[in-house]
N, C-alpha and C positions, 0 to 999 in steps of 0.2 A: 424694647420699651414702646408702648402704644402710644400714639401719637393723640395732642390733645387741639382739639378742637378751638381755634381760634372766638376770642369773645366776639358779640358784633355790640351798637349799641341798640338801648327798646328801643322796639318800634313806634312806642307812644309818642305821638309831636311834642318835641320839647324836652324829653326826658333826656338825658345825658348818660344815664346811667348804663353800664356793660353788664350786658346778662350770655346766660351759655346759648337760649333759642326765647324765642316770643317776648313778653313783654318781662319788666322785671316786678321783681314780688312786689313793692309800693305800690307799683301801675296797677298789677291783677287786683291788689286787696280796695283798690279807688275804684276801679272796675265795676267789681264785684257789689260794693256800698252802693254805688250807683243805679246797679240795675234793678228794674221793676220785680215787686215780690212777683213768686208764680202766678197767685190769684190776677194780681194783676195782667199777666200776660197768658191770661185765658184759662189756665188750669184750674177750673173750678170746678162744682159739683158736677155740672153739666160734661162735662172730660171726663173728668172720674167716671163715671156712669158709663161712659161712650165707650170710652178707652178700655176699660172693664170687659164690657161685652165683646169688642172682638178680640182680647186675649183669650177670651171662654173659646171664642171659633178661630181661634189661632196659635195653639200654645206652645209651637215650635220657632226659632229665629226663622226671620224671611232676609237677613242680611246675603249681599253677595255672597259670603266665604259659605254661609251654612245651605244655601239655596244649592248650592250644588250634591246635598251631602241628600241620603233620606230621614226624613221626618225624624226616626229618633235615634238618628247619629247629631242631630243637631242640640246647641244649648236650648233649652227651656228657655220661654219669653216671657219677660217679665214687665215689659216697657212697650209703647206704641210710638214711636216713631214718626212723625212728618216728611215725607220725604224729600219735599219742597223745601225743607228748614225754616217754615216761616211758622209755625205751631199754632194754636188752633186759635187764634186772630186772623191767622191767612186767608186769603178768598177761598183755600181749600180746608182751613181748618177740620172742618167736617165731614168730610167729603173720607169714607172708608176706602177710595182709590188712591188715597194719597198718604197714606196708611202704610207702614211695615212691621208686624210684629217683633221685636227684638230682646235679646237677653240682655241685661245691663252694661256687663262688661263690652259688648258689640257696640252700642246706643250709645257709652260716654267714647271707643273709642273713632266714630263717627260724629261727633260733636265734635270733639278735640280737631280732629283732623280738618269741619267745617271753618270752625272759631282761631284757631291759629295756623294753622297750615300743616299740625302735625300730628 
């Protein structure tokens, strides 16, 4: 019998509640209401545009896992990336060095791993 993973409590201050990893679903969907639309945090036409043109001259992933692979062993990119994690508000928002083309699946699971540890 496979042994089950002990609850811990969310990490959110004050929460009480026992979840299996990260916060519990109250906390994420309060989270979530909370946070700034996209436009708000910089994704706006001005992105679009930007972001646009270098998936034109990058339309392979640049993640670790697929950098090692060639060009079309790797997934299609679909997503542009910050590498700083601070997205195009950052002092480098702009900045195509700080840029990695990515496929979705790579991008969210690089987020996830940012934003809660996993």
């Amino acid at each position: 019998m496979p042994r089950r993973k002990a609850k811990q409590v969310c990490p959110t201050p004050g929460c009480p509640n026992l979840t299996d990893s990260g916060p519990c679903p109250p906390c994420q969907t309060q989270a979530r209401a909370a946070r700034p639309t996209p436009h708000r945090r910089g994704y706006d036409r001005r992105w679009r545009t930007a972001s646009a043109r270098y998936l034109e001259d990058h339309p392979y992933c640049e993640c670790d896992e697929c950098s090692a692979l060639l060009p079309l062993q790797r997934d299609l990119a679909t997503q542009v990336d910050h590498i700083d994690g601070l997205g195009p508000l950052g002092p480098r928002g702009f900045d195509p060095t700080n840029w990695q083309a990515m496929s979705a699946r790579h991008h969210s699971r690089k987020t996830a791993i940012e934003t809660f540890g996993h």
